[in-house]
C-alpha positions as CSV (number, residue, x, y, z in Angstrom):
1,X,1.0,33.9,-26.8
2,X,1.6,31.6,-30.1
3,X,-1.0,29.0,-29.8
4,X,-4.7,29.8,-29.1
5,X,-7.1,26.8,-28.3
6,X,-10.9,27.3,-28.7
7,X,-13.2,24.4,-27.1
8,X,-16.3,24.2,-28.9
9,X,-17.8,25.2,-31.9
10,X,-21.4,26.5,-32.2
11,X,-22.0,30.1,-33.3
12,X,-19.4,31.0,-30.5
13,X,-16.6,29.0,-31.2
14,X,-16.6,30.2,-35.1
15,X,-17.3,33.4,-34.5
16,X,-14.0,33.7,-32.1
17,X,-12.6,31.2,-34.4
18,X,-13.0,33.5,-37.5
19,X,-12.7,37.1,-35.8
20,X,-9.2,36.7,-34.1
21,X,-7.8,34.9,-37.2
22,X,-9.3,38.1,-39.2
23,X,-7.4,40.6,-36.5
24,X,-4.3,38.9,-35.4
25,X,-4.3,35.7,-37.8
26,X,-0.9,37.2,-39.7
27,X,1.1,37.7,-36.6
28,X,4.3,35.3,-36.4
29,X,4.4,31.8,-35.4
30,X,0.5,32.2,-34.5
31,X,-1.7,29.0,-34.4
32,X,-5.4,29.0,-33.5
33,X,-7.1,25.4,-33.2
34,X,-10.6,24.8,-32.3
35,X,-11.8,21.3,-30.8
36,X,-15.7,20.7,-31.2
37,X,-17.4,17.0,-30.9
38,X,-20.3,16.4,-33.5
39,X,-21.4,14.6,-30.1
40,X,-22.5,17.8,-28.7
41,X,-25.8,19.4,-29.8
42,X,-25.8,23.5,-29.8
43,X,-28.1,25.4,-28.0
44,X,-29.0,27.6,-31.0
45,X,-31.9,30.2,-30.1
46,X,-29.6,33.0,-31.3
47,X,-31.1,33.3,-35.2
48,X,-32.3,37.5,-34.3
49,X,-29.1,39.9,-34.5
50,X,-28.8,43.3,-33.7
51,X,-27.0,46.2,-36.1
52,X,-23.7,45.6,-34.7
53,X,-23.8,42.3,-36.7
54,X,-23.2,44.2,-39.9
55,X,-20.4,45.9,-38.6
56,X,-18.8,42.2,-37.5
57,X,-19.4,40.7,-40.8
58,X,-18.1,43.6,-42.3
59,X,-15.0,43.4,-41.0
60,X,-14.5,39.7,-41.7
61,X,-14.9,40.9,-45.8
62,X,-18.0,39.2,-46.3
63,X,-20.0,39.7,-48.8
64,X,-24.2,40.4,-47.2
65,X,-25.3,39.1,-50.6
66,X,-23.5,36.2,-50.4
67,X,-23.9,35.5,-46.4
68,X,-28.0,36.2,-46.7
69,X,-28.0,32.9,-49.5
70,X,-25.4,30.7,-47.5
71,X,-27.5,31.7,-43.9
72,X,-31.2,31.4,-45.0
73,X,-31.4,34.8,-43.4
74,X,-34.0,37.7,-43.7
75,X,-33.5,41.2,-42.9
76,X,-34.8,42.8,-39.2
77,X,-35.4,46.5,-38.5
78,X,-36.3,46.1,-34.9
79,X,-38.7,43.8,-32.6
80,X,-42.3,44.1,-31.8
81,X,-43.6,43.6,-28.0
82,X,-47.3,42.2,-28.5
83,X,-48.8,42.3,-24.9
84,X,-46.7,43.7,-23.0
85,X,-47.5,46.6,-21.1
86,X,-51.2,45.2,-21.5
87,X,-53.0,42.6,-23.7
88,X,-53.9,44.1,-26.9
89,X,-51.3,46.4,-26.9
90,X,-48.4,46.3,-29.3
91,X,-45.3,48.6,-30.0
92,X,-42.0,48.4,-31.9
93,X,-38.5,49.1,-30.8
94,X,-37.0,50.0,-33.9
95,X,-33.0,50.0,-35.4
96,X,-32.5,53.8,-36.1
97,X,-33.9,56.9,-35.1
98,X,-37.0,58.9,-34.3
99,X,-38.0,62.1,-36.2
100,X,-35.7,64.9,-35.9
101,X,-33.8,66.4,-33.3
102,X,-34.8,70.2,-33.5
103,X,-33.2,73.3,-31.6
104,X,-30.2,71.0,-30.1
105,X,-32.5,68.5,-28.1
106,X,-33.5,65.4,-28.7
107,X,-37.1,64.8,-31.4
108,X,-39.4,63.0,-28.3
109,X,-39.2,66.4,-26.3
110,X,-41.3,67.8,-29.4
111,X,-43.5,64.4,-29.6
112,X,-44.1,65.0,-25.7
113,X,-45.1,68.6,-26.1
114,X,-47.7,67.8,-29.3
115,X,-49.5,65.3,-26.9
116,X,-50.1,67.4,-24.9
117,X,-51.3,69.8,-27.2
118,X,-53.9,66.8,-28.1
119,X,-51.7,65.2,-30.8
120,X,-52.6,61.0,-30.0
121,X,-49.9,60.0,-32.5
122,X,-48.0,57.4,-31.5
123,X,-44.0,57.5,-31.2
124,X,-44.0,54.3,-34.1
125,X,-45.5,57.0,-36.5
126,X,-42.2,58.7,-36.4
127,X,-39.7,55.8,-37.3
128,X,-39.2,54.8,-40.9
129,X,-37.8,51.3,-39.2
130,X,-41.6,50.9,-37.9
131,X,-43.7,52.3,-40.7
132,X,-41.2,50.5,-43.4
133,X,-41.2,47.4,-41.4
134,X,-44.6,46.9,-40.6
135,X,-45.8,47.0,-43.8
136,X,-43.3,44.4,-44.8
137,X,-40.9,46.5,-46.9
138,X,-36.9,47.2,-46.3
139,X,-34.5,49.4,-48.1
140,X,-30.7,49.8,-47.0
141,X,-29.3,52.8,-45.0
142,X,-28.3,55.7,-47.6
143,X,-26.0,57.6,-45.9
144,X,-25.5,59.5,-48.6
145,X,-28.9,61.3,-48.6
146,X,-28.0,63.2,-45.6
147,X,-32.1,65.0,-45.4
148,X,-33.8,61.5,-45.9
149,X,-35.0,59.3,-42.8
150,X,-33.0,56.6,-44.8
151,X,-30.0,58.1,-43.8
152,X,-30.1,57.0,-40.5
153,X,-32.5,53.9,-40.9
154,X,-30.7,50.4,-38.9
155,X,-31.2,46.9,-39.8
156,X,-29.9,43.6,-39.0
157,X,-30.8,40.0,-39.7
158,X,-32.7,37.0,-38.6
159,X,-30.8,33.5,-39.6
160,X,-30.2,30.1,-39.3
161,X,-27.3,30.3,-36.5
162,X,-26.1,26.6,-37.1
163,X,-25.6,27.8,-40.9
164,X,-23.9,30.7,-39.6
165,X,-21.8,29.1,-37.6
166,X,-21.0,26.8,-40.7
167,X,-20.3,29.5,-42.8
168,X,-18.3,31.1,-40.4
169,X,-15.9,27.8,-40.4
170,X,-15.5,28.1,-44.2
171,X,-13.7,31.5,-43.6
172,X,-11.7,30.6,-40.5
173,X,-10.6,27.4,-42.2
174,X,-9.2,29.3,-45.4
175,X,-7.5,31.8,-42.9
176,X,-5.8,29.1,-41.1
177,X,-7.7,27.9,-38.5
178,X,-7.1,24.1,-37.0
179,X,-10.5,22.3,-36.8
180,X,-10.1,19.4,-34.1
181,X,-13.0,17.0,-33.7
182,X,-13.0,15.1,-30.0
183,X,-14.4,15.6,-26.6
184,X,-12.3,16.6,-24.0
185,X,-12.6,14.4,-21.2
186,X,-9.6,16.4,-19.2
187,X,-7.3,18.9,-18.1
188,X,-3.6,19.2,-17.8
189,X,-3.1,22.3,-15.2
190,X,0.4,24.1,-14.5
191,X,1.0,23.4,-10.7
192,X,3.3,26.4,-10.8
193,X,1.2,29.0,-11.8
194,X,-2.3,27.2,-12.6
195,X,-2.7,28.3,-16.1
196,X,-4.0,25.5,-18.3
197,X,-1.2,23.6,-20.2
198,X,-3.4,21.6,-22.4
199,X,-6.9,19.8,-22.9
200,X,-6.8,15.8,-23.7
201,X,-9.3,14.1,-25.5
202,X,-10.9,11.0,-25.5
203,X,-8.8,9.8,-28.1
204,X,-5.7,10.5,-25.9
205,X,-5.2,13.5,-27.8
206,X,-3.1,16.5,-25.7
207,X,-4.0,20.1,-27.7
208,X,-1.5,22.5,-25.9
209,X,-2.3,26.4,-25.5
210,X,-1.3,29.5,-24.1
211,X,-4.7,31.0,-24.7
212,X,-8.0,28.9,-24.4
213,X,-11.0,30.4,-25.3
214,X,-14.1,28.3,-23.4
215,X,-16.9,28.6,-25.9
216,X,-18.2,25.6,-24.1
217,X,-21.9,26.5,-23.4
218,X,-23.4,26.6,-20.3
219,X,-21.5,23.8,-18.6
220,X,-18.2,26.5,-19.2
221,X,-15.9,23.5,-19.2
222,X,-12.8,25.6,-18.3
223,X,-14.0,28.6,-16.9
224,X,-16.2,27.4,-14.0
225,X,-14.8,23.6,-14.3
226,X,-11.2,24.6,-13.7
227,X,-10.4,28.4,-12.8
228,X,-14.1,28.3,-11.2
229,X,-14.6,31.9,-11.8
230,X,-18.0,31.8,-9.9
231,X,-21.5,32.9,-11.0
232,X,-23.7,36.1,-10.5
233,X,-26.9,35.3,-10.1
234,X,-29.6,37.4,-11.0
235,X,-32.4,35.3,-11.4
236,X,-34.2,37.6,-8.7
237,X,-34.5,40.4,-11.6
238,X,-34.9,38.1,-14.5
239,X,-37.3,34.6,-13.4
240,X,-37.3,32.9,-16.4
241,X,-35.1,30.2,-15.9
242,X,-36.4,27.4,-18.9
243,X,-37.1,27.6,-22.7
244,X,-38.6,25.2,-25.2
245,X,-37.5,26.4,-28.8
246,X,-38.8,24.5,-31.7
247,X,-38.9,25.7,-35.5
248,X,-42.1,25.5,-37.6
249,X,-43.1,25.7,-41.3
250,X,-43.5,29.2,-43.0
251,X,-47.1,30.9,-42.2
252,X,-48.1,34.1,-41.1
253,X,-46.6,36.9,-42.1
254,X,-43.1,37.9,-43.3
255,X,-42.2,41.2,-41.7
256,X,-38.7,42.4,-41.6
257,X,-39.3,42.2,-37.5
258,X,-38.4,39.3,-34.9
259,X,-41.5,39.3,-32.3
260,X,-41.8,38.9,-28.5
261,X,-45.1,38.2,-27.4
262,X,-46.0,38.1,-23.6
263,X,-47.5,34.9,-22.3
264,X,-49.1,34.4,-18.7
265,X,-45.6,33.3,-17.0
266,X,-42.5,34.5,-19.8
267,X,-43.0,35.7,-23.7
268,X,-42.9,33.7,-27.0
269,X,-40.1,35.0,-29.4
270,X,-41.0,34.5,-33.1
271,X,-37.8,34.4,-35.9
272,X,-39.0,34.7,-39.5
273,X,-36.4,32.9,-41.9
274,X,-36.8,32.1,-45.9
275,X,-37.2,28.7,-45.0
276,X,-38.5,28.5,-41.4
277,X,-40.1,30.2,-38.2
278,X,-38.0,29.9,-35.5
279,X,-39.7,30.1,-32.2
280,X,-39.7,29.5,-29.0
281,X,-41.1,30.3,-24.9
282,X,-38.3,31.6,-22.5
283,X,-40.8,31.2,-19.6
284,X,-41.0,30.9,-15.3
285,X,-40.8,27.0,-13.6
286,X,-41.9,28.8,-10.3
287,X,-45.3,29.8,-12.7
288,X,-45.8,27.4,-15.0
289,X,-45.2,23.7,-15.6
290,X,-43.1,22.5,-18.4
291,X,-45.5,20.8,-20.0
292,X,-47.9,23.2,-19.9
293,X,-45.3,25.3,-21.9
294,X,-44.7,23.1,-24.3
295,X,-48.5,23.0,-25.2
296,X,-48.8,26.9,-25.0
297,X,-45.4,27.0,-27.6
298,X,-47.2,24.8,-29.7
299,X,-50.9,26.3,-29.8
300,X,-49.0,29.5,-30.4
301,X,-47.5,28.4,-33.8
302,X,-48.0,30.0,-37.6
303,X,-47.1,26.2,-39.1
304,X,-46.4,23.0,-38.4
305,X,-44.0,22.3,-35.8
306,X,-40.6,20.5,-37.8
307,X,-39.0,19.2,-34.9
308,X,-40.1,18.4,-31.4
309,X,-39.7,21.2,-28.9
310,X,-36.0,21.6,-27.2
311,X,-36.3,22.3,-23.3
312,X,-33.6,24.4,-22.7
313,X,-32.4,25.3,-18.7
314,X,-30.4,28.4,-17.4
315,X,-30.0,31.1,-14.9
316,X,-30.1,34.8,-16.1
317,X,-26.7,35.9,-15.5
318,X,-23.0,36.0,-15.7
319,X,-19.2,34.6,-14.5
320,X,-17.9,36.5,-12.2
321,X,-15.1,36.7,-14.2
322,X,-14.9,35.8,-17.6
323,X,-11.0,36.1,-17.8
324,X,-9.3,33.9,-15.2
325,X,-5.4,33.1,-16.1
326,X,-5.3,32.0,-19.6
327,X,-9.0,31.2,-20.2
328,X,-11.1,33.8,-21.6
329,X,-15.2,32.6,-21.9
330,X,-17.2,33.6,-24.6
331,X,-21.0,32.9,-25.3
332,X,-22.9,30.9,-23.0
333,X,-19.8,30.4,-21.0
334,X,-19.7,33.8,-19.7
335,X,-22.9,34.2,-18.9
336,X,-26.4,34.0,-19.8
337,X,-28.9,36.8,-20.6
338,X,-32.8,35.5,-22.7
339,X,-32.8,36.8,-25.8
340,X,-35.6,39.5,-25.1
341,X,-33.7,41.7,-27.4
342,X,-31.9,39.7,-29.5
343,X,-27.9,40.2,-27.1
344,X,-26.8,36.7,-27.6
345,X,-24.8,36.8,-30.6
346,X,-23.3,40.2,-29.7
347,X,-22.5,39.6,-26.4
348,X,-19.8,37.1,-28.4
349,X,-19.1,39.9,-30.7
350,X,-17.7,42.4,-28.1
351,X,-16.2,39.8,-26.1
352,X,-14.0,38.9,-29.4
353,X,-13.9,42.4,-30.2
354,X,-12.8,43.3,-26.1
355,X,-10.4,40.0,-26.1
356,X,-8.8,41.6,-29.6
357,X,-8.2,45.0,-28.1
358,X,-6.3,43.6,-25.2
359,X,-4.7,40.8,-26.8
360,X,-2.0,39.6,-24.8
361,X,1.7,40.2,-25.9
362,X,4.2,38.1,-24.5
363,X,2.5,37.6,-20.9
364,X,-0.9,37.5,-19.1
365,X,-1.0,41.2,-17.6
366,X,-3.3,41.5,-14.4
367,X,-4.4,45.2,-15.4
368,X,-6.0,44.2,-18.8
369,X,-7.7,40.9,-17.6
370,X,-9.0,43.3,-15.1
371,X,-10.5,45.6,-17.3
372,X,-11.9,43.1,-19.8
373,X,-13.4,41.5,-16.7
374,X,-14.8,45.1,-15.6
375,X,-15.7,46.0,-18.9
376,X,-17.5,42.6,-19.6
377,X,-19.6,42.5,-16.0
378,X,-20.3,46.6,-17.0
379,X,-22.3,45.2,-20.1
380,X,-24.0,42.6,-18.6
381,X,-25.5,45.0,-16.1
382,X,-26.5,47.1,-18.7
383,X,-28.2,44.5,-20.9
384,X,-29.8,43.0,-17.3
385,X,-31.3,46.8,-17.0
386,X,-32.3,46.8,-20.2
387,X,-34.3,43.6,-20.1
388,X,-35.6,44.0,-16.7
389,X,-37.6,47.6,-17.7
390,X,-40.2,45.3,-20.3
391,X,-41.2,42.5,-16.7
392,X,-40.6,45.8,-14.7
393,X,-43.0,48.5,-17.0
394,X,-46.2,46.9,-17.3
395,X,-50.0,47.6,-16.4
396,X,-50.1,43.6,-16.1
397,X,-51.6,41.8,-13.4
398,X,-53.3,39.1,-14.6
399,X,-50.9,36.4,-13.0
400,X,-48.9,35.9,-10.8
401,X,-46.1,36.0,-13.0
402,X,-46.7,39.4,-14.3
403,X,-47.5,40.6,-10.7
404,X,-44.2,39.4,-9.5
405,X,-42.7,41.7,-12.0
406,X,-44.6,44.4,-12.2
407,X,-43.8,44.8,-8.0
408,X,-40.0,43.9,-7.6
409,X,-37.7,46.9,-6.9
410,X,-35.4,47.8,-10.1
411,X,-31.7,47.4,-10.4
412,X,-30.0,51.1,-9.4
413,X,-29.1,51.9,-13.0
414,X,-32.5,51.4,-13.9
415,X,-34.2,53.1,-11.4
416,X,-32.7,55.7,-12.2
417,X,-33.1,56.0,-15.6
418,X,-36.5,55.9,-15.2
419,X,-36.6,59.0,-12.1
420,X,-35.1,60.9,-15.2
421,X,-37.6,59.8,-17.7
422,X,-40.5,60.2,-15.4
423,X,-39.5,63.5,-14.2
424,X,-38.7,65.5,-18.0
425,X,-38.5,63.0,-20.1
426,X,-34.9,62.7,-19.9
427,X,-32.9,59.8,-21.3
428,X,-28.9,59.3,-20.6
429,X,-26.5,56.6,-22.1
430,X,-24.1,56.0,-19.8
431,X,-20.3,55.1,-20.9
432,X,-21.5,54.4,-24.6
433,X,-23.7,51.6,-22.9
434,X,-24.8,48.9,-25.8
435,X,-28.6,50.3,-25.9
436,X,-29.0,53.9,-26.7
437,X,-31.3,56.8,-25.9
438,X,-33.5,55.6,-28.7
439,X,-33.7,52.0,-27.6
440,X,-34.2,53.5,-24.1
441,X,-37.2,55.8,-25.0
442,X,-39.2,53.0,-27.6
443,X,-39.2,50.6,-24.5
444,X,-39.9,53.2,-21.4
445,X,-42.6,54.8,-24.0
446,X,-44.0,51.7,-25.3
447,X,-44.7,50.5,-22.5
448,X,-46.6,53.5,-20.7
449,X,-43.8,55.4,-18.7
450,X,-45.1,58.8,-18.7
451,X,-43.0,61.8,-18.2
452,X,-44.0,64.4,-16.2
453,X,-42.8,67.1,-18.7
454,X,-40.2,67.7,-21.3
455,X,-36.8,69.9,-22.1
456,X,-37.6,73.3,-21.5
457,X,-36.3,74.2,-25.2
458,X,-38.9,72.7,-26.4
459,X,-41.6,75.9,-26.0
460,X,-39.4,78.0,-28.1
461,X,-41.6,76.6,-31.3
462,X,-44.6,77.8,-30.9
463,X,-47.8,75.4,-30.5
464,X,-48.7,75.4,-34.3
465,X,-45.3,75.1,-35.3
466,X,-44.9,72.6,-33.4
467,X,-47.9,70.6,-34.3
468,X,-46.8,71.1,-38.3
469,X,-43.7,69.9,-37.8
470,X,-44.6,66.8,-36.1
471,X,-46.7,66.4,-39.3
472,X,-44.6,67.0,-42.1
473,X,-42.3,64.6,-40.5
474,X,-44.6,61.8,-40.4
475,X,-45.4,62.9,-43.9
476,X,-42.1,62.5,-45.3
477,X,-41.8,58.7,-43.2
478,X,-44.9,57.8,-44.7
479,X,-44.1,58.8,-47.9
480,X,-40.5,57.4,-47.8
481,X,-41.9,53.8,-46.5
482,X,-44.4,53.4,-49.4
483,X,-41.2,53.7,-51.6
484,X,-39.5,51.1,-49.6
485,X,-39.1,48.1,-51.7
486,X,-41.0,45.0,-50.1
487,X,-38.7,42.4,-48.6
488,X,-39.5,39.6,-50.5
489,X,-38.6,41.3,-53.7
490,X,-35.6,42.9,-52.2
491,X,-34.6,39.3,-51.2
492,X,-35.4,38.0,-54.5
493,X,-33.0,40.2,-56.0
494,X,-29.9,39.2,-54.6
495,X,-31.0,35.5,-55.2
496,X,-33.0,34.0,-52.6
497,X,-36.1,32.4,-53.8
498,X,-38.7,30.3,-52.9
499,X,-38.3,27.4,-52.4
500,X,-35.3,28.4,-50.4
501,X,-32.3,28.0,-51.6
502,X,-30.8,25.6,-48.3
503,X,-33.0,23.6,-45.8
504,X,-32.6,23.8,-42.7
505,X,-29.6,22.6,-41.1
């Protein structure tokens, strides 16, 4: 394995293009090249991250400073859902943690017990990402003050992901990478063993590989047009099938939160940049017509629209295998999940991370392509569940849409996580699944699953105590968000003003 070929750029293609020449770059004789055409438009409605972006762009050396300037980004601390479990309603599922885990079991046994004793407080008042965020203020995690919330607070970011993508081509360029520009009109296949040998390009060129990574988009150039790894389909679970996405001047507000508002056949996602709102609606054809989402996009908008609305088509799901001989999909060629809660980028971030850990040494071994195929369908399925509980939990039925949800049977993972959670408010992350028991209980809370009791442990504080605890820890959140600094001054301070520094790419 000497010569890796990528095929296509995009926030995918760099992104593998700059991780593997970060991790195995230095090895001998190694050559990575990546072919892109300036032909070929990106789908781009990746601009909201979650935390494990930090940890990527850590380990690439970048400088956050640096990358926020270069990326027109802002900071997140976690997504609101306006609508969803009923019009009017709104919740947050925060980056981080809730209160404080008391006598060995988890904080929302003791939030479950002080409703009950007639405490309304919501589970929001108990998150420093909520309280911070919603009143437009961010601080970075301090890890080093242990008894603060801001010890365990989580963030990530909300950018431009063609400027990303760009910036991520300035690294992998310096660390050697091959930039090719050309569409690849076809294939030359080994009739041996039927790896791919090389793609050819309109020019004539013939890039040779031992590797190809297809970060081709949806058509998955190599992975379905070629090894034809097949397609799971679960468009049963997840309807929407078409977005439009169009970015608009800045108006509004400027939280530190991406936002999903529910419509009457899909939900509106809402980006906050320094020098745009990116938005768009990830709806149902079966429920509504595309123009008639367009319009609803539009009327739904904080400024004026900068570009006309992109229609975007896809099917929730993903290949069937996303490793097939020497092709390895990444991105929108392995699969397709709507960005509900913000997966898309780090779905290519543990595919690069997965494809690093079994990096192939002087052969193609069955076992590891089978486990980074089984490891890869594993976290789609947990990502489908994930996004399936916000149609699936709702008091909704106001259209048909929203009825359709509300009614269809759960995956088995999920209906089982919520058994647990409606029985005793139980919440378990299964084999270090992406989405953890926090993420689990702002959704199934948020949007009205109630538990029929809590942990047991949980009476050993006595009513009052309990009730004064729940307090003082709102207390001590409250407090700790009004010292929060507000994000536009933290942004200003690492040198992003207004106007912003960079358009829009």
């Amino acid at each position: 394995m000497r010569r890796i070929v990528i095929v296509g750029g995009g926030t995918a293609g760099w992104m593998a293009a700059a991780g593997i020449a970060r991790a195995v770059g230095e090895l001998p004789g190694l050559t990575i090249e990546l072919i892109e055409s300036d032909e070929i438009g990106t789908v781009g409605v990746g601009e909201a991250t979650i935390p494990q972006i930090v940890l990527f762009n850590q380990l690439l050396g970048i400088d956050e400073a640096d990358f926020v300037r270069a990326t027109n980004a802002t900071y997140k601390l976690g997504i609101e859902f306006v609508d969803w479990t009923r019009i009017g309603h709104r919740y947050v599922h925060p980056f981080g943690f809730y209160g404080l885990d008391m006598k060995g079991v988890e904080f929302h046994h003791f939030w479950l017990k002080g409703r009950g004793l007639g405490d309304p407080t919501p589970l929001d008042a108990y998150s420093l990402g909520v309280v911070g965020g919603m009143q437009g203020r961010f601080a970075h995690p301090r890890p080093d003050q242990p008894n603060s919330p801001l010890s365990k607070l989580g963030y990530a970011f909300q950018f431009d992901a063609a400027l990303y993508a760009r910036y991520l081509r300035g690294l992998a360029e310096r660390w050697g990478v091959r930039r090719t520009e050309g569409r690849i009109v076809d294939m030359a296949r080994n009739g041996d063993n039927g790896l791919v040998d090389a793609v050819v390009l309109q020019s004539g060129a013939r890039i040779a590989g031992d590797l190809f990574i297809d970060c081709s988009g949806f058509r998955g150039l190599l992975i379905e047009g070629v090894m034809q790894a097949g397609f799971e389909d679960w468009s049963a679970w997840l309807p929407c099938d078409r977005a439009f996405a169009v970015p608009c001047e800045l108006g509004g507000d400027r939280l530190p939160m991406t936002r999903a508002t529910a419509r009457p056949a899909g939900w509106q996602w809402r980006i906050p940049q320094q020098h745009r709102i990116g938005n768009g609606y990830v709806y149902s054809s079966a429920h509504v017509s595309d123009d008639e989402a367009a319009a609803t996009l539009l009327a739904n908008l904080d400024g004026a629209p900068l570009a006309d609305p992109k229609p975007l088509r896809f099917t929730a799901g993903h290949r069937k295998q996303a490793w097939v001989g020497n092709v390895v999909a990444l991105g929108l060629a392995g699969g397709f999940l709507e960005p509900l809660e913000s997966t898309s980028i780090h779905l290519v971030q543990s595919g690069i991370a997965r494809l690093m850990a079994l990096f192939p040494h002087r052969g193609l071994e069955p076992v590891e392509i089978a486990r980074f195929n089984a490891d890869s369908a594993r976290e789609y399925e947990d990502i489908r569940d994930f996004l399936v509980l916000h149609y699936n939990a709702t008091e909704r039925d106001d259209t048909p849409f929203w009825d359709y949800c509300r009614t269809l049977a759960p995956p088995p993972g999920l209906a089982d996580k919520l058994a647990m959670f409606r029985r005793n408010g139980r919440i378990f992350r299964e084999h270090e699944e992406l989405f953890t028991e926090t993420s689990w209980l702002s959704v199934m809370a948020g949007q009205g699953v109630e538990p029929a009791g809590y942990h047991p442990v949980a009476d050993l504080l006595s009513d009052d105590e309990t009730l004064h605890r729940l307090a003082h820890i709102r207390d001590v959140i409250a407090k700790t968000a009004a010292a929060m600094p507000h994000q536009a001054d933290y942004l200003r301070q690492i040198g992003c003003g207004e106007p912003p520094l960079r358009r829009a790419s």
